[in-house]
C-alpha positions as CSV (number, residue, x, y, z in Angstrom):
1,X,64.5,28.8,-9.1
2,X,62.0,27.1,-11.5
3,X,62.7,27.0,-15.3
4,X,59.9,27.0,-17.5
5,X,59.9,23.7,-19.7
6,X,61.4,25.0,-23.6
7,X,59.0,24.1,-25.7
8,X,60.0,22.5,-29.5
9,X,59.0,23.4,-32.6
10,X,57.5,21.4,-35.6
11,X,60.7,20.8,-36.9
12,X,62.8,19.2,-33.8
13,X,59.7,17.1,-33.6
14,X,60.2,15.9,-37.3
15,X,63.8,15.6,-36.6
16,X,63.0,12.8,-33.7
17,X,60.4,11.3,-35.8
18,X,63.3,10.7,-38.3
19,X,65.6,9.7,-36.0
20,X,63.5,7.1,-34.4
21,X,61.8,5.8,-37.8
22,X,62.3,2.4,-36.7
23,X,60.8,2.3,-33.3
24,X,57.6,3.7,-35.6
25,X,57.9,1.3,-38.5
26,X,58.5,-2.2,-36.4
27,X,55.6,-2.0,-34.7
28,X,53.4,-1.0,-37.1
29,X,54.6,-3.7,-39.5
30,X,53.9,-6.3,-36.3
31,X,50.8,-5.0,-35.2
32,X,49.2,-4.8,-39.2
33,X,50.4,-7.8,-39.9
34,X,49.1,-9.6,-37.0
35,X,45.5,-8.3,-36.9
36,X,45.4,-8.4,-41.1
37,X,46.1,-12.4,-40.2
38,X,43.5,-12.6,-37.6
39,X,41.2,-10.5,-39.8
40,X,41.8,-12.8,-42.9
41,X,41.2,-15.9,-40.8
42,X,37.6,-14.3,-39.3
43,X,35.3,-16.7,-40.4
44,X,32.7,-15.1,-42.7
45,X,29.2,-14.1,-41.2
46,X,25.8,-13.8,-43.0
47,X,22.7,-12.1,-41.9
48,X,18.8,-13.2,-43.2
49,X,15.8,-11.6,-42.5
50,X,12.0,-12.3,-42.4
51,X,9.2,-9.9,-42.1
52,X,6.4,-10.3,-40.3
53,X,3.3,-8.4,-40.1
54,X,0.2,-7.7,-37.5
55,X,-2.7,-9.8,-39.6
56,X,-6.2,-7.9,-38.9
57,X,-9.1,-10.1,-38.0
58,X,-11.2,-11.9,-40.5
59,X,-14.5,-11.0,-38.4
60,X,-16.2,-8.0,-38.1
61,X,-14.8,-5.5,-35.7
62,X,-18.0,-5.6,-34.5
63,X,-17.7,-8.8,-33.3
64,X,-13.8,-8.8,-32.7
65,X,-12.7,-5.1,-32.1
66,X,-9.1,-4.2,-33.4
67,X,-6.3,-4.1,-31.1
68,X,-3.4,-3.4,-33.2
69,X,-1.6,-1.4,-30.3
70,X,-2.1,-4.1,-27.9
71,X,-0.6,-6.6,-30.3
72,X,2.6,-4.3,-31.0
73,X,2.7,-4.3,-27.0
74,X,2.9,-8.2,-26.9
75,X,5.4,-8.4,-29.3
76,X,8.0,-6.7,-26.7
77,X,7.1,-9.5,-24.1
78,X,7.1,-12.4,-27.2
79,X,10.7,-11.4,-27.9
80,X,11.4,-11.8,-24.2
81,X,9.9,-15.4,-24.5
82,X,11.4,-16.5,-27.5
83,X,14.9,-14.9,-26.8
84,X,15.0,-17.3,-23.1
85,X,17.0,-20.2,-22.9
86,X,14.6,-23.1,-23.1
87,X,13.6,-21.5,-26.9
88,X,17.3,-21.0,-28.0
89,X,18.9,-24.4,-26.5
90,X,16.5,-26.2,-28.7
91,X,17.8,-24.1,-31.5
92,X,21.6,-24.3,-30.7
93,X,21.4,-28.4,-30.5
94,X,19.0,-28.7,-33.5
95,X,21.5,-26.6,-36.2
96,X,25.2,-27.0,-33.4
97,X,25.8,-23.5,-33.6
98,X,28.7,-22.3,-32.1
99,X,30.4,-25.7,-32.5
100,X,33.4,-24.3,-32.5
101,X,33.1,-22.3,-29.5
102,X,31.8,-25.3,-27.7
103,X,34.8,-27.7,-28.5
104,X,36.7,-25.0,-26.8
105,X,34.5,-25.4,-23.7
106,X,32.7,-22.5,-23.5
107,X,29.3,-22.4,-21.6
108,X,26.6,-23.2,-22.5
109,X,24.7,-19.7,-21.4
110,X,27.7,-18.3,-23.0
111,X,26.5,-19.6,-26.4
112,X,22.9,-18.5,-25.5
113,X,23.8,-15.1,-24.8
114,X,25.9,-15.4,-28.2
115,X,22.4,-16.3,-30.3
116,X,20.6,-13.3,-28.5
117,X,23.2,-11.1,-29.6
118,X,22.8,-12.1,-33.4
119,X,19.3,-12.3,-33.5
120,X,17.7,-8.7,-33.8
121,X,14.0,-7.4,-34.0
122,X,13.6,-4.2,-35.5
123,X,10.4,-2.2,-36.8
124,X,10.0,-2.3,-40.4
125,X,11.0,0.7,-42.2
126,X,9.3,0.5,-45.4
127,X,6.3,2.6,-46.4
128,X,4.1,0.5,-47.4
129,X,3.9,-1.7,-44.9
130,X,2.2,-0.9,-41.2
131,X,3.0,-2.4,-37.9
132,X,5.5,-4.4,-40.0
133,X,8.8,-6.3,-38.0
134,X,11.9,-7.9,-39.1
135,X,13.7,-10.5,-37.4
136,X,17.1,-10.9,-38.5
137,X,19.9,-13.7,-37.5
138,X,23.4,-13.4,-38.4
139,X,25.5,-16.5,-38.4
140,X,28.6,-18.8,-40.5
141,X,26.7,-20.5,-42.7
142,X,24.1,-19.5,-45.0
143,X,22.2,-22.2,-44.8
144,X,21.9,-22.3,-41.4
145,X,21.5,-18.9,-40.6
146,X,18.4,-18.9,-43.5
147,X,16.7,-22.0,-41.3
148,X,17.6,-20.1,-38.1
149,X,15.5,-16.7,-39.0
150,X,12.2,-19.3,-40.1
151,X,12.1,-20.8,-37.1
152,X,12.3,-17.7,-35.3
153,X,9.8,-16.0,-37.4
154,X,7.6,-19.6,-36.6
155,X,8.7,-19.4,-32.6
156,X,6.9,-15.4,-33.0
157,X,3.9,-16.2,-34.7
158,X,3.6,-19.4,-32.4
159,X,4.1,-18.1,-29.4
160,X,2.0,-15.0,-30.0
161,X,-0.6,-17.4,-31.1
162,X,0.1,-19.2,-28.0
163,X,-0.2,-15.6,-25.6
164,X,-3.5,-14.5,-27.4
165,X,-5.2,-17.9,-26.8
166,X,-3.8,-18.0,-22.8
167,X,-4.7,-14.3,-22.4
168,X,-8.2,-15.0,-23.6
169,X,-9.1,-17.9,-21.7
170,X,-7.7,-15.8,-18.5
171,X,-9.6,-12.8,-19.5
172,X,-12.8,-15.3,-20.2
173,X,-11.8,-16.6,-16.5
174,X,-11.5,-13.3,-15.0
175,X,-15.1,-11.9,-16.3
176,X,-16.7,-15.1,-15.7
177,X,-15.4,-14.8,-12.1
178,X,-16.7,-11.0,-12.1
179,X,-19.9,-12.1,-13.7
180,X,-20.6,-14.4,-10.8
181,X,-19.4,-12.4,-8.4
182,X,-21.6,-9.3,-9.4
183,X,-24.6,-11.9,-9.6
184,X,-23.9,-13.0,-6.1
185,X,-23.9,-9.5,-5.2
186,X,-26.7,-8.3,-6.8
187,X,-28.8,-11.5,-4.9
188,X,-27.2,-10.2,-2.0
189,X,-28.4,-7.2,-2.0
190,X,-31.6,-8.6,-3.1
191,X,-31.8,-10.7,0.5
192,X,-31.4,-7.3,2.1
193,X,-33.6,-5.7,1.0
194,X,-36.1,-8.2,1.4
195,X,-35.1,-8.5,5.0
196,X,-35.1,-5.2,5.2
197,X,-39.1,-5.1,4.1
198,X,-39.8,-8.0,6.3
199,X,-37.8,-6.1,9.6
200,X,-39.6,-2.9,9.2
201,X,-42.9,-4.1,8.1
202,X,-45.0,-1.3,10.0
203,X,-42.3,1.5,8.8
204,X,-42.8,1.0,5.1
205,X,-43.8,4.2,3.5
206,X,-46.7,2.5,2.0
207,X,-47.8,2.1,6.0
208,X,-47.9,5.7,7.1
209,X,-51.4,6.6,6.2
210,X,-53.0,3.6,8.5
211,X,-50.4,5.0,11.1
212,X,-51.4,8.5,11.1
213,X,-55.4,6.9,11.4
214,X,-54.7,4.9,14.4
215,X,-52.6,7.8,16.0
216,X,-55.6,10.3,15.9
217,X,-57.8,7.6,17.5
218,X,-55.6,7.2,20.4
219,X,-54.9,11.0,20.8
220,X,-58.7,11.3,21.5
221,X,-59.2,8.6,23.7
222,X,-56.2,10.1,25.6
223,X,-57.9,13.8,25.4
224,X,-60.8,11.9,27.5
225,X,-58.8,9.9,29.6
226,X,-57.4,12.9,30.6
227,X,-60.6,14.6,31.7
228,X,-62.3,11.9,33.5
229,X,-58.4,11.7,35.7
230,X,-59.2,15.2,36.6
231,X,-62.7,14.7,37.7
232,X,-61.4,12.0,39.9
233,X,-59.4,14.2,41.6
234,X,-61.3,17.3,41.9
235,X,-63.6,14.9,43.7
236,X,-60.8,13.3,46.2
237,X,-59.5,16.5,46.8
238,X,-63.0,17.8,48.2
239,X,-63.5,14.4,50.2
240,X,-59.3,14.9,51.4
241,X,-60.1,18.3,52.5
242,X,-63.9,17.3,54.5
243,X,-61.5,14.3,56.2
244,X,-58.5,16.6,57.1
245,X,-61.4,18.9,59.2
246,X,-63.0,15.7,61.2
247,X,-59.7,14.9,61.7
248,X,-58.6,18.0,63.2
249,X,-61.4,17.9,65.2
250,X,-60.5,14.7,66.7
251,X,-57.7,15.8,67.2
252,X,-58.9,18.9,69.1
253,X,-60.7,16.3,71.4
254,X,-57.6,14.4,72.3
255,X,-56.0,17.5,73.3
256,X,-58.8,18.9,75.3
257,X,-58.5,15.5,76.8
258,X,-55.0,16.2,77.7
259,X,-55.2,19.4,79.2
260,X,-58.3,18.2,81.6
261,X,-55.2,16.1,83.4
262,X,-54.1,18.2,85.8
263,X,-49.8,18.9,85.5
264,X,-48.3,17.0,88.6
265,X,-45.5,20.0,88.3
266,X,-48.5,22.4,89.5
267,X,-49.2,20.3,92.7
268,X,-48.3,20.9,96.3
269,X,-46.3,17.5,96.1
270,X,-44.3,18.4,93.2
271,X,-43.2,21.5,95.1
272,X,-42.0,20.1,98.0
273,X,-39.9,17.1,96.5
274,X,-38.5,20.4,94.5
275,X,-37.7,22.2,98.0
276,X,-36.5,18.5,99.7
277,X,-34.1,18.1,96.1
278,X,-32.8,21.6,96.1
279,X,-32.0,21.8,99.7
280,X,-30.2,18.1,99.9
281,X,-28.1,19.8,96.3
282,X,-27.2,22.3,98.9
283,X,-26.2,19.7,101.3
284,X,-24.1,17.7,98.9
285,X,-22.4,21.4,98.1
286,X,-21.7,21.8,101.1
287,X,-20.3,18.2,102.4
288,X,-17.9,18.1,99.3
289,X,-16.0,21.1,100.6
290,X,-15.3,19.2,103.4
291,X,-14.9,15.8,102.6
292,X,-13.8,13.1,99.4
293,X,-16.3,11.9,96.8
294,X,-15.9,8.9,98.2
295,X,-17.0,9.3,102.4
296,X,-20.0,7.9,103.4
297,X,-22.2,11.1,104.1
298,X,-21.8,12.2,100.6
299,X,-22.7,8.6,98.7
300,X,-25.8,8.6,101.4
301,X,-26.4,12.1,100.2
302,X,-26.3,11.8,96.4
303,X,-28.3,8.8,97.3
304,X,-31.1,10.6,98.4
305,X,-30.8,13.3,95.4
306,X,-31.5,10.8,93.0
307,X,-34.5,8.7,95.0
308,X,-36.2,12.6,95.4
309,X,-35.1,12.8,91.4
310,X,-36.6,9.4,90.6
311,X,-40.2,10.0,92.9
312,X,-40.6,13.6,90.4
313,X,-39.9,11.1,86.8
314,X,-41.9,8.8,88.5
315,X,-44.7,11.8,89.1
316,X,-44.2,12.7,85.3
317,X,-44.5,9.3,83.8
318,X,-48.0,8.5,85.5
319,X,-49.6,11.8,84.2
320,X,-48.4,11.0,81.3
321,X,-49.5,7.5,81.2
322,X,-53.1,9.0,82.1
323,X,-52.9,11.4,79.1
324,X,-52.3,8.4,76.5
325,X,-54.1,6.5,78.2
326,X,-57.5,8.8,77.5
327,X,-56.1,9.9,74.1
328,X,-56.2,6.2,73.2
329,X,-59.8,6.1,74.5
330,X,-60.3,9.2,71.9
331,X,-58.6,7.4,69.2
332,X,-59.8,4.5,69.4
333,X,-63.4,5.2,69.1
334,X,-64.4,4.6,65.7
335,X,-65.5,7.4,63.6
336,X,-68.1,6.3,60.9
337,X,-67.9,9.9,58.9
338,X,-64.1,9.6,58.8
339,X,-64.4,5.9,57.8
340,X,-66.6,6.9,54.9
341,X,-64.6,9.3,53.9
342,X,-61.4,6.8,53.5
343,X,-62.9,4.4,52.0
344,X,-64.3,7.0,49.2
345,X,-60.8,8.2,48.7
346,X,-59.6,5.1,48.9
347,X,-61.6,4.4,45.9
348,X,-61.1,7.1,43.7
349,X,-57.2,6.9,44.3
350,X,-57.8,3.1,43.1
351,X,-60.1,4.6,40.2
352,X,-57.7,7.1,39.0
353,X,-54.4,4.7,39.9
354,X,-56.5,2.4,37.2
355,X,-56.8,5.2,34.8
356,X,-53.7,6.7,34.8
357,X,-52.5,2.9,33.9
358,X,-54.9,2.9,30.5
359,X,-53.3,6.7,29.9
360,X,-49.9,5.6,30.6
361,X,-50.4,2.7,28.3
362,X,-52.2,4.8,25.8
363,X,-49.2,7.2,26.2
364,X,-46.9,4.2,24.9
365,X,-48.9,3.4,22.4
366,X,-48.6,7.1,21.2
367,X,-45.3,6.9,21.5
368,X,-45.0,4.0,19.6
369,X,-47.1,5.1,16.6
370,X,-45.3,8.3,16.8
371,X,-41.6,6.3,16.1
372,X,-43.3,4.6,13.7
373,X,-44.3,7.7,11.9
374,X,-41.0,9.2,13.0
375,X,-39.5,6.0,11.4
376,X,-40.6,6.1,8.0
377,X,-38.3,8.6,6.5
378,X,-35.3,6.8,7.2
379,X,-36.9,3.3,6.2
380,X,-37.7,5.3,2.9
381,X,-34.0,6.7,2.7
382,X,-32.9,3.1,3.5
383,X,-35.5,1.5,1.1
384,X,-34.1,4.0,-1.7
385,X,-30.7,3.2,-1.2
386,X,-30.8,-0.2,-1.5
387,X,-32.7,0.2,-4.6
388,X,-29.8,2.6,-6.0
389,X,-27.5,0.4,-4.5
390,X,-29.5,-2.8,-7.1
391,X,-29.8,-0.7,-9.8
392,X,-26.2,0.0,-10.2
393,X,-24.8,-2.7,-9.7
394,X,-27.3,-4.3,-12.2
395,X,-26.3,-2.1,-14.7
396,X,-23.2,-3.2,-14.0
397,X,-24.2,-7.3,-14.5
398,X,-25.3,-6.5,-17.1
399,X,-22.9,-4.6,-19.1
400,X,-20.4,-7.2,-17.6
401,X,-22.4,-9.9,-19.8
402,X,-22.0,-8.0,-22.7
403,X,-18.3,-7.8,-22.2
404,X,-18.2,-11.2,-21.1
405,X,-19.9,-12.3,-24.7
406,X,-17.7,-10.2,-26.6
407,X,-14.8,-12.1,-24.7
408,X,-15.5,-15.2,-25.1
409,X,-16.1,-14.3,-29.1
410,X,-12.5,-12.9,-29.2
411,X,-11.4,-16.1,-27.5
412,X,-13.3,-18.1,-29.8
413,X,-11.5,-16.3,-32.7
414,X,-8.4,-16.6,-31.3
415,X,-8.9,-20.7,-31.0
416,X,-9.8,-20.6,-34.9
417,X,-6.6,-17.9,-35.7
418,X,-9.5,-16.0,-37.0
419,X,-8.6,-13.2,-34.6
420,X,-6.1,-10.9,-35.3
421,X,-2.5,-11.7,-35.6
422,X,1.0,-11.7,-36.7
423,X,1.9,-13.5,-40.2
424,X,5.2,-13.7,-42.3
425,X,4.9,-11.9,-45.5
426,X,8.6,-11.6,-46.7
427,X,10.4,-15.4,-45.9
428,X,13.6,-15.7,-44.7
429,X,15.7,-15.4,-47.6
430,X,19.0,-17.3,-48.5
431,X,22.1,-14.6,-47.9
432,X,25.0,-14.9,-50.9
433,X,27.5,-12.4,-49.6
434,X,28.5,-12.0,-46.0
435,X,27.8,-8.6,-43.5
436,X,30.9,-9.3,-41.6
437,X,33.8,-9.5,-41.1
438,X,34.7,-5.9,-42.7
439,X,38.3,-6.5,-43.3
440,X,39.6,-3.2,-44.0
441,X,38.2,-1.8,-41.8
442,X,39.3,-4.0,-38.9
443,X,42.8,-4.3,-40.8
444,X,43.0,-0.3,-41.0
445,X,42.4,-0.5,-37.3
446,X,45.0,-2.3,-36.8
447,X,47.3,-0.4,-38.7
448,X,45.9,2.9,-36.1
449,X,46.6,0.5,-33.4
450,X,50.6,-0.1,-34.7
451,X,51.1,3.7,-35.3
452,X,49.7,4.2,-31.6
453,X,52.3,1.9,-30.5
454,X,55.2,2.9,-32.0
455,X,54.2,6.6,-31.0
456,X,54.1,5.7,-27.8
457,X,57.3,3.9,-27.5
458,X,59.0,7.1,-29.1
459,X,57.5,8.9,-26.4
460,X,59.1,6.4,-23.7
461,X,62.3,6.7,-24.9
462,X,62.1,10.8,-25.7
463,X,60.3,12.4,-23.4
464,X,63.1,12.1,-20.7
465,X,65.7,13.5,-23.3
466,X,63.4,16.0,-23.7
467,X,63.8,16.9,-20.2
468,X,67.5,17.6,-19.8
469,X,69.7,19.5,-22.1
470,X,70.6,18.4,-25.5
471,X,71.4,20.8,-27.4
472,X,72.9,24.4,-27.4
473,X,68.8,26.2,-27.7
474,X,68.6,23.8,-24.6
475,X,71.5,25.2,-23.2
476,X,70.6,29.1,-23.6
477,X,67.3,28.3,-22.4
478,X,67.6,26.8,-19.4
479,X,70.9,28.9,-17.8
480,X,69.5,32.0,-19.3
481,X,73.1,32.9,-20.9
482,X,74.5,33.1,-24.4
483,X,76.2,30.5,-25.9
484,X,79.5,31.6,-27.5
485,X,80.5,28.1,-28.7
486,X,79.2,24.8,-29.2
487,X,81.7,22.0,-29.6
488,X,80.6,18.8,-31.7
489,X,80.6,15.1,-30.4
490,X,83.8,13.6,-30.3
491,X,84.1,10.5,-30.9
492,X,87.6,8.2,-31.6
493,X,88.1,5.9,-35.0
494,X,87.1,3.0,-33.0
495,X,83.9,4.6,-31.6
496,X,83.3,6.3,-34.9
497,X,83.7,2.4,-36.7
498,X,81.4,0.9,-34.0
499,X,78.5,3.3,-33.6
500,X,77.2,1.9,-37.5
501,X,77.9,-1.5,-36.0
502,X,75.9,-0.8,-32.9
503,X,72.9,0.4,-35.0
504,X,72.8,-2.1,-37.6
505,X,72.3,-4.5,-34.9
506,X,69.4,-3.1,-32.7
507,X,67.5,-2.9,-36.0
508,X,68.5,-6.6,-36.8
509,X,66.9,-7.4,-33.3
510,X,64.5,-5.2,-33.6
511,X,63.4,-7.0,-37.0
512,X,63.8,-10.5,-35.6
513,X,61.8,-8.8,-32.5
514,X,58.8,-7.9,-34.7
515,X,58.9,-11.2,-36.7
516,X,58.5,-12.9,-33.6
517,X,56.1,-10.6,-32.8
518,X,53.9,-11.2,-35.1
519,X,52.4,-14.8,-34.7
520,X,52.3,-14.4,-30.5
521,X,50.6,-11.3,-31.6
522,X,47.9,-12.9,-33.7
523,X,47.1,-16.0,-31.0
524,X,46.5,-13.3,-28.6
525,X,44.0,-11.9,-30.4
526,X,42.7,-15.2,-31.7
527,X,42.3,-16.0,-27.7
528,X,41.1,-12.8,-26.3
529,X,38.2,-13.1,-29.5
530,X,38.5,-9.3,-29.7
531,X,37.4,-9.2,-33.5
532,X,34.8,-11.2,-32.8
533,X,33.5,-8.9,-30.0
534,X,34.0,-6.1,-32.5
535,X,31.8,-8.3,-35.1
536,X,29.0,-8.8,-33.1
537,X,29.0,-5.2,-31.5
538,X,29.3,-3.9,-34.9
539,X,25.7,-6.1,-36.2
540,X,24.0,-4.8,-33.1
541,X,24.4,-1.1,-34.6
């Protein structure tokens, strides 16, 4: 079964506190003794400031406009420039700052991140100055650090001299670049639209009244080609019709002709080789019941089918031999009314084949003028947008000269430092007392830092006692019964002479303990550069 831990009250704490007054006192004396040496041994630092200023421009705003927001921009990317390590190595060699920390070995981008941690650029905080910034350095020497925070402030306004006369010769680059670009658009556009003119000469807007002329010319001569094609053929239809009757009749002639030949299928002959075929068919039936395909009697049989069958063809092909024979005698006797009458038609086909031609060509030429017209609309949309097209982007030209004079002004300006700018208007001043190191305060947190201590080793050594039982409170507590006696420590006369003994001694070690304490203390902290950590972190707030 668990126990809930007894807890003590205020004055069994004090009793322990008393008890172990030494394991508090020791280290506190070794720990405030320790970092009030390395405090007292800090080196002293000073701090000088300058103040500079945006200067407005000595020309007309007019001429120069104000750019005061601009300016307080580039001062963020300035700081950027100057704080780098090709502007502070210059520095650090010129004035050997950090000689100390150098002869120790450290790096040199060590020491340059040391110099950007001492220099700091703050907005100016007094009323009545405007877009006002102070540059401050802190360092060892007075002297130096005074020279320092000039040649900072001169490394600001040079360099933001510097910037503005770069950033106007780029910006007179870029708009000199968009100036000749636009230009070579704008003749661009120019070469377009003159090809455009030249392409669709005949679709101009300026064209269509000539085009609606020439278009009601051809429509009547069309209207009259028209007619004269349908006299044509009115007239060889008539003439087709008077040549399709003599040619009937001809025709009627040849077949009178025909039928005057008597049909050989009519004649006594015809009827008998019919009789003679049908009877040898019966024959042949007859034979091939009783004998093969291939005897004798029936091949001389089927012989004499087909020479009766060939003698009736034979019959039929010479009447009609006789028939074309007289038809071609028909035919071929000329016919000077039909003749005529072909050659007339054969005329007006040609005629009307040649008028149809001028129509069809007319028709193209119609159709022609018609796109034309049809045309002009879109040439005019296209004409108009090419001229919107040239008038905006010379408006644009030309407001990009006007920019591009007022550029080159401000770049001019800038090349004379009559533009605007940054100046100093407080110098750096010569510091007499030092910001840092605060010694109190460092040594009071060392004397924090020695009370944490020895609390903490009373802790080590009490907390376990505090956890079994040590007393008769303890006692009742933790088994829950009552306590009917309590018997003191007993100790014999020996114990009782050696327990002063025993104490005297671990505070004579623990004495000698904190004595030696004490300096290893203080070159630990002199290595590990805590305080000066603490210095520089305390001059950036």
């Amino acid at each position: 079964m668990s126990v809930e831990f007894r807890q003590r009250t205020p004055g069994e704490y004090v009793k322990i506190l008393r008890r172990r007054k030494w394991l508090i006192i020791l280290p506190v004396i070794a720990v405030f003794s320790a970092v009030s040496y390395v405090v007292y041994k800090l080196p002293d630092v000073y701090q000088s400031s300058t103040l500079i200023v945006v200067k407005p421009s000595t020309l007309p705003q007019s001429v120069v406009s104000a750019q005061e927001d601009a300016l307080t921009r580039q001062l963020a990317s300035i700081t950027q420039t100057v704080a780098s390590r090709s502007s502070l190595e210059p520095l650090v060699q010129k004035y050997e700052l950090y000689s100390a920390e150098r002869a120790r070995g450290e790096a040199t981008e060590s020491i340059i991140d040391m110099v950007r941690k001492d220099i700091r650029v703050n907005v100016n905080t007094r009323n009545d100055i405007t877009n006002g910034f102070d540059i401050s350095f802190r360092y060892r020497d007075p002297r130096i650090t005074q020279a320092v925070t000039a040649d900072l402030a001169d490394k600001y306004i040079s360099q933001q001299l510097a910037e503005q006369v770069s950033a106007g010769k780029a910006a007179l680059q870029f708009i000199d670049n968009q100036v000749a670009q636009t230009k070579q658009e704008l003749d661009e556009i120019d070469s377009r639209r003159l090809k455009f003119m030249q392409e669709n000469l005949g679709i101009l807007p300026t064209s269509t009244g000539s085009l609606l002329g020439v278009l009601t010319g051809l429509r009547e001569n069309q209207n009259a080609l028209i007619t004269e094609v349908g006299r044509l053929q009115d007239r060889r239809a008539s003439i087709a019709s008077q040549l399709t009757l003599m040619k009937k009749q001809t025709e009627q002639l040849t077949e009178q002709a025909a039928e005057d030949k008597t049909d050989p299928k009519l004649t006594l002959a015809w009827a008998e080789l019919v009789k003679r075929k049908a009877d040898l068919q019966a024959e042949l039936q007859r034979m091939r019941t009783e004998y093969k395909e291939k005897h004798p009697d029936v091949q001389a049989k089927i012989a004499q089918i087909e020479s009766v069958t060939k003698d009736m063809d034979q019959m039929i092909a010479e009447w009609k031999e006789r028939i074309a024979a007289q038809q071609k005698k028909y035919r071929d006797r000329p016919d000077l009314q039909v003749a005529a009458a072909e050659a007339e038609i054969k005329n007006i086909d040609s005629e009307i084949a040649r008028q149809q031609k001028v129509l069809a060509d007319s028709e193209k030429q119609i159709g022609d003028i018609t796109g034309r017209i049809n045309a002009v609309p879109g040439a005019e949309v296209a004409l108009g947008a090419l001229d919107r097209e040239y008038d905006t982007k010379k408006s644009a030209y030309d407001k990009l000269l006007i920019e591009q004079q007022k550029i080159a002004l401000a770049s001019d300006a800038a090349g004379a430092q009559q533009a605007q700018g940054i100046q100093v208007i407080d110098a750096a001043y010569f510091p007499t007392k030092p910001v840092a190191p605060k010694r109190l305060l460092l040594a009071g947190f060392g004397l924090v830092a020695g009370l944490g201590l020895g609390l903490l080793l009373v802790g080590i050594v009490e907390v376990p006692l505090l956890l079994t039982i040590q007393s008769s409170e303890d006692a009742r507590h933790y088994t829950n019964l009552p306590v009917l006696i309590t018997v003191p420590e007993l100790m014999t006369p020996q114990e009782a002479r050696a327990l002063p003994r025993r104490r005297k001694l671990l505070l004579a070690a623990g004495m000698v303990a904190t004595i030696v304490s004490i300096p290893l203390l203080a070159l630990a902290l002199r290595m590990t550069h805590v305080f000066e950590f603490l210095m520089q972190s305390s001059g950036r707030a």
